[in-house]
C-alpha positions as CSV (number, residue, x, y, z in Angstrom):
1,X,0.0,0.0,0.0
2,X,1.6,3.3,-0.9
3,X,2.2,6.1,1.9
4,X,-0.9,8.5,0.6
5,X,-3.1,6.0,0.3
6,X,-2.7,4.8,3.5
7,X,-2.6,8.3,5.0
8,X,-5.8,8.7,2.6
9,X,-7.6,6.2,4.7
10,X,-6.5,7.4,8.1
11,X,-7.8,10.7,7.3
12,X,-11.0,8.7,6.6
13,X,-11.6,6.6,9.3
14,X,-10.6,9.9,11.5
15,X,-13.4,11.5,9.3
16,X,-15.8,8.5,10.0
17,X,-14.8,8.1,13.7
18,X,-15.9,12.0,14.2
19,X,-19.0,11.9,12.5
20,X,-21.1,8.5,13.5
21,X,-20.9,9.6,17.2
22,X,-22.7,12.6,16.6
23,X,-24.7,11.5,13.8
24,X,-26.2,8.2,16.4
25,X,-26.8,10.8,19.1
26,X,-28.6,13.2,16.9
27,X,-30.7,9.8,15.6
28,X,-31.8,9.3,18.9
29,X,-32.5,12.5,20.4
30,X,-36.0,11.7,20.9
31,X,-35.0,9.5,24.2
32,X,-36.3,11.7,27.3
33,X,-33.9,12.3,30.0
34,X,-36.7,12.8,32.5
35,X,-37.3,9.4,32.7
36,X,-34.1,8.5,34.4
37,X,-34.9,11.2,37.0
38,X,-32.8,14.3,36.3
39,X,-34.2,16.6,39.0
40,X,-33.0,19.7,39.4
41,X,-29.8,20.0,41.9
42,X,-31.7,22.4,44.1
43,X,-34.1,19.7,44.7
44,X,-36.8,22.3,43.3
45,X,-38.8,20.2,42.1
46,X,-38.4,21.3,38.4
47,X,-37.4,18.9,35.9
48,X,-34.4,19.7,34.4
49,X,-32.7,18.2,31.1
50,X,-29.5,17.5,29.7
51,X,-30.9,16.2,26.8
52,X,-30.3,18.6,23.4
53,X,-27.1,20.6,21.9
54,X,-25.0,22.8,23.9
55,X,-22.1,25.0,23.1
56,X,-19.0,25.4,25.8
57,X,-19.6,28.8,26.8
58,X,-16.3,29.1,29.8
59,X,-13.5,26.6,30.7
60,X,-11.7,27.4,33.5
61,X,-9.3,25.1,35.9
62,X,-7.8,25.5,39.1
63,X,-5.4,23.6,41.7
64,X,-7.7,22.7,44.3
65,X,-8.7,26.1,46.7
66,X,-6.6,27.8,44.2
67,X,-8.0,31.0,42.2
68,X,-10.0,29.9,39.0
69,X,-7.6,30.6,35.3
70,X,-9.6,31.4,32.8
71,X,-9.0,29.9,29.2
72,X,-10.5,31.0,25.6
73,X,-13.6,29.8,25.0
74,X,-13.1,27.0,22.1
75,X,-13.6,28.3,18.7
76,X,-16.8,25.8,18.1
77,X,-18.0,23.3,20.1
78,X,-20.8,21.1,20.2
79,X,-22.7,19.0,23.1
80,X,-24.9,16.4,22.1
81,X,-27.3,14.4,25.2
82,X,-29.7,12.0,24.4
83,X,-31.1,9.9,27.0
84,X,-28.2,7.4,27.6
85,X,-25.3,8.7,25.2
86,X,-23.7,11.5,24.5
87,X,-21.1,13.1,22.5
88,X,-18.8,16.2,22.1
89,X,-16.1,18.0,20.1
90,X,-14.9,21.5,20.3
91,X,-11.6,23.1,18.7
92,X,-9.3,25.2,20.2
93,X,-9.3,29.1,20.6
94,X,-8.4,29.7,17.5
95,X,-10.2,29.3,14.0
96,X,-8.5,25.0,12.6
97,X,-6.2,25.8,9.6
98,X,-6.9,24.6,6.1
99,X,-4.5,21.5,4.7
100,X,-2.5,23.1,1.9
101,X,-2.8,21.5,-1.2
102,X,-4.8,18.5,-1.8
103,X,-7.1,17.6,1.4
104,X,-6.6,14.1,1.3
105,X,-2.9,14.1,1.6
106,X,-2.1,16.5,4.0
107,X,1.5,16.7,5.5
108,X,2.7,15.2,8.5
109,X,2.9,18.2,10.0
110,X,-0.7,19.3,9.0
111,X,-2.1,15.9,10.3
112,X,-0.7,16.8,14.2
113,X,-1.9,20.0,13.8
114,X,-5.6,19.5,12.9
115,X,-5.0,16.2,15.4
116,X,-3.9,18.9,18.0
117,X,-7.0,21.2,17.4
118,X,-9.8,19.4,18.5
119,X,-11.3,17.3,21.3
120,X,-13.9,14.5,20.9
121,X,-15.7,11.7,22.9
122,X,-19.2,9.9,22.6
123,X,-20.1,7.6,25.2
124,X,-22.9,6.4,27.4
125,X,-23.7,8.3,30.7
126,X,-26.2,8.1,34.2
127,X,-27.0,11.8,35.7
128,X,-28.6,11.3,39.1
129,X,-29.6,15.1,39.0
130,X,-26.4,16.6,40.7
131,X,-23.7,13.8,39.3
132,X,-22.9,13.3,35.2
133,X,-20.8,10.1,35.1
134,X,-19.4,9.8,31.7
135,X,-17.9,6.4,29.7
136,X,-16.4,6.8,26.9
137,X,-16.6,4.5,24.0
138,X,-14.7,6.3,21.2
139,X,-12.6,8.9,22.3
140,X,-9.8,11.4,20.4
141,X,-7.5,10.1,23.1
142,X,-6.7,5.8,23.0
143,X,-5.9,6.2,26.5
144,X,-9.7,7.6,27.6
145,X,-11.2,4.5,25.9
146,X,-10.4,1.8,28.5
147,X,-13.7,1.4,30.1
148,X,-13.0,4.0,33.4
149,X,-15.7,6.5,33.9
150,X,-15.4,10.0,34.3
151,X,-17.5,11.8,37.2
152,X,-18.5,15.4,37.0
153,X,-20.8,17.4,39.6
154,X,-23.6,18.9,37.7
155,X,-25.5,22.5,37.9
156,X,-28.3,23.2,36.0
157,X,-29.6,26.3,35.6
158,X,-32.2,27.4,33.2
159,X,-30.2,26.6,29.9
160,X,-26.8,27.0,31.5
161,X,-25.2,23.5,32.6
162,X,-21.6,23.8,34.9
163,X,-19.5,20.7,34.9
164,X,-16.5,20.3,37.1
165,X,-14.4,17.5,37.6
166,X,-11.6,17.1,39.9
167,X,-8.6,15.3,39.0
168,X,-9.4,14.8,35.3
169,X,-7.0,12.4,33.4
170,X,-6.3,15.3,30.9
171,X,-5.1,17.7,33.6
172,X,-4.4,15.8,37.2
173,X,-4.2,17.5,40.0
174,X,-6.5,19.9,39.1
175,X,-10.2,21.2,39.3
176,X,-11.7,21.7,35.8
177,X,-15.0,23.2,35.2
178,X,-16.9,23.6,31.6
179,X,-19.9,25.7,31.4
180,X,-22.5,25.1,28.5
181,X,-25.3,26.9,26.9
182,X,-28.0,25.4,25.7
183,X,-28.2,25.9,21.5
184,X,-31.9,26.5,20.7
């Protein structure tokens, strides 16, 4: 097999491992979350969802008790919930640059760049209300897809979600917090 066509068909199975995870969570967003009891965290009484798209609207991180750091918001990003799965991506700060040339045989520089400018994982997950525990099935990262679960403490808000995990296998020893928006 010759170098570009093999590179040819990484670039597509990246292509295809991006886009089924979002396109099976946008099948099915016709689950309800309700039905696995997602109360509110305030214990309100209202019903609240994570079910639908979201954007990342903050990340920030901190060392435990430390003062939160602000990042840039990701260029685009995208939240999908269903009822039992979900899925995101979002790129970096800054705008992904174009391949030079002929798309389907980038460099090997341009390949660890796009690789570098994104993050993705689709999964299944439980949300008891106040806790999102997260298990990845495909993953950007090799090392996320080995059957652990994330856990995240959950606060809904309207159609604001804040997630914050502490310890996170992306950045240990450290508090991380994502807040969403819901996209109408």
């Amino acid at each position: 097999m010759s170098s570009s066509l093999g590179r040819t068909m990484v670039l597509r199975r990246l292509a295809m491992f991006l886009a089924l995870p979002l396109l099976a969570c946008a099948a099915r967003r016709s689950t309800d979350l309700s039905m696995r009891g997602a109360q509110s965290p305030r214990g309100s009484g209202h019903t609240s969802t994570l079910k639908g798209a979201w954007r990342v609207m903050e990340q920030v991180s901190r060392v435990p008790g430390g003062s939160w750091s602000v990042t840039a918001p990701p260029h685009r990003s995208l939240y999908l919930f269903t009822g039992t799965h979900y899925s995101y991506m979002f790129t970096r700060p800054d705008p992904r640059q174009l391949f030079s040339g002929d798309p389907n045989q980038p460099s090997e520089a341009e390949k660890v760049r796009a690789y570098d400018s994104f993050v993705a994982a689709s999964g299944t997950y439980e949300f008891d209300g106040s806790t999102l525990t997260t298990r990845a099935i495909l993953h950007k990262n090799p090392n996320e897809m080995t059957g652990g679960s994330l856990r995240y403490s959950v606060e809904i808000s309207d159609d604001t979600v804040r997630l914050t995990i502490m310890n996170p296998p992306f950045q240990p020893g450290h508090e991380r917090r994502t807040v969403l928006t819901r996209i109408p």
